[in-house]
Backbone bond lengths (Angstrom), bond angles and torsions (degrees), N, CA, C in turn:
res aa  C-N    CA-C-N  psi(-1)  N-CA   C-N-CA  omega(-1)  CA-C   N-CA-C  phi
1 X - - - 1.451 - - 1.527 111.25 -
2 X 1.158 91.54 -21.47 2.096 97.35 -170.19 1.746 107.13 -75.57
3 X 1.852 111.12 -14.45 1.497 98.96 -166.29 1.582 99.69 -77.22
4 X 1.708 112.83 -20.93 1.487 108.56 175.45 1.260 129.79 -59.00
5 X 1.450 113.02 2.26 1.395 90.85 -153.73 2.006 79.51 -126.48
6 X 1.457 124.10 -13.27 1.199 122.89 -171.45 1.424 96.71 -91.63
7 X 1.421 128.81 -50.74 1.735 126.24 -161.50 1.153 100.90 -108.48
8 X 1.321 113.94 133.31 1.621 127.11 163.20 1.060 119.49 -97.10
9 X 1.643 110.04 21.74 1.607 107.09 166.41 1.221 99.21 -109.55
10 X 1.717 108.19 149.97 1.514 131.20 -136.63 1.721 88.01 -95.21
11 X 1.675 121.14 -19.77 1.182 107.05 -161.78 1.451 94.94 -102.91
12 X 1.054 134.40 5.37 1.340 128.04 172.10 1.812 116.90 -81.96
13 X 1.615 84.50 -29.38 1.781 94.39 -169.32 1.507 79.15 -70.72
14 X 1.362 133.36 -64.61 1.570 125.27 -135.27 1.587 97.59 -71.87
15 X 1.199 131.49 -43.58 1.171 133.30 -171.40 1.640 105.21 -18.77
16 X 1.412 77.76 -85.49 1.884 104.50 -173.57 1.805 96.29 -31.08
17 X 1.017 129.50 -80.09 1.069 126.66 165.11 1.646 134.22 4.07
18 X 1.485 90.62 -88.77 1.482 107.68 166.23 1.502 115.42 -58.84
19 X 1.361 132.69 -19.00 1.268 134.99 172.02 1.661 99.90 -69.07
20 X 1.190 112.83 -59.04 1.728 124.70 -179.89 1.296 98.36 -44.92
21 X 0.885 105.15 -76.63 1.534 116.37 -161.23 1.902 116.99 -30.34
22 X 1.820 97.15 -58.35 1.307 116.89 176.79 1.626 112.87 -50.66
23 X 1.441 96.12 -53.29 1.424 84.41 159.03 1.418 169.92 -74.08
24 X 1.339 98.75 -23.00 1.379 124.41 120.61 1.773 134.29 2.06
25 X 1.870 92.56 -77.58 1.142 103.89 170.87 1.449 129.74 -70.41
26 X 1.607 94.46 -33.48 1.855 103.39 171.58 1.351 118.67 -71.18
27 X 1.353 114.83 -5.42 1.746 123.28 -164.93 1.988 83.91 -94.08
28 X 1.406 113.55 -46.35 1.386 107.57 -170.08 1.227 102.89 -74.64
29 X 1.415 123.13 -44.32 1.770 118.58 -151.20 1.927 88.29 -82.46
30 X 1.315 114.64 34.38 1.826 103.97 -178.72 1.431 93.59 -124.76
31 X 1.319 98.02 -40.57 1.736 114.57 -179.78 1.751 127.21 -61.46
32 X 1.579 87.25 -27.28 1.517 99.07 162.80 1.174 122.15 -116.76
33 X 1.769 115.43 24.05 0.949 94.73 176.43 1.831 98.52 -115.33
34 X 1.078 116.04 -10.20 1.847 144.43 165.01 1.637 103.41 -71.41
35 X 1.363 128.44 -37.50 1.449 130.63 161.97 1.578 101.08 -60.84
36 X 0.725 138.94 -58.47 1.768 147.18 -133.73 1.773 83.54 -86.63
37 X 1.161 113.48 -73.12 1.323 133.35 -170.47 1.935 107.88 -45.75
38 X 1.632 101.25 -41.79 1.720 99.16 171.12 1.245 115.98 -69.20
39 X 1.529 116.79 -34.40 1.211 144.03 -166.78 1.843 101.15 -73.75
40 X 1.444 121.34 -35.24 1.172 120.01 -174.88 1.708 105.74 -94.51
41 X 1.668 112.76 8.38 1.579 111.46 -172.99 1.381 100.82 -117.40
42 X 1.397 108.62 -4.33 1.517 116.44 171.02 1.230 117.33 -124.73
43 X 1.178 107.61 0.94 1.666 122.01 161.28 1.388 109.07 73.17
44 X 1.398 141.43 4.57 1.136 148.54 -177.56 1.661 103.49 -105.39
45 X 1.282 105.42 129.96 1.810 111.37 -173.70 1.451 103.58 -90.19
46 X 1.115 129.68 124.59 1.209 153.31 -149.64 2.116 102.11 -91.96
47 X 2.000 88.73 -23.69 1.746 81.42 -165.75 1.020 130.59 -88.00
């Protein structure tokens, strides 16, 4: 929250962001993809 308030360049704020974010999504799209995969070794669908 603190880089908003030091840089007024727009690509510094989004960075951080878009870094979070991505990861984020890679933390979920691993989590379902390790669910799916237990789920397909026990043959029961998890969704």
């Amino acid at each position: 929250m603190y880089i908003r308030e030091f840089s007024p360049n727009l690509t510094t704020k989004i960075r951080p962001a878009l870094f979070e974010h991505s990861r984020i999504v890679l933390s979920l799209a691993l989590n379902t993809l390790s669910s799916f995969l237990v789920s397909e070794n026990v043959g029961i669908p998890t969704f």
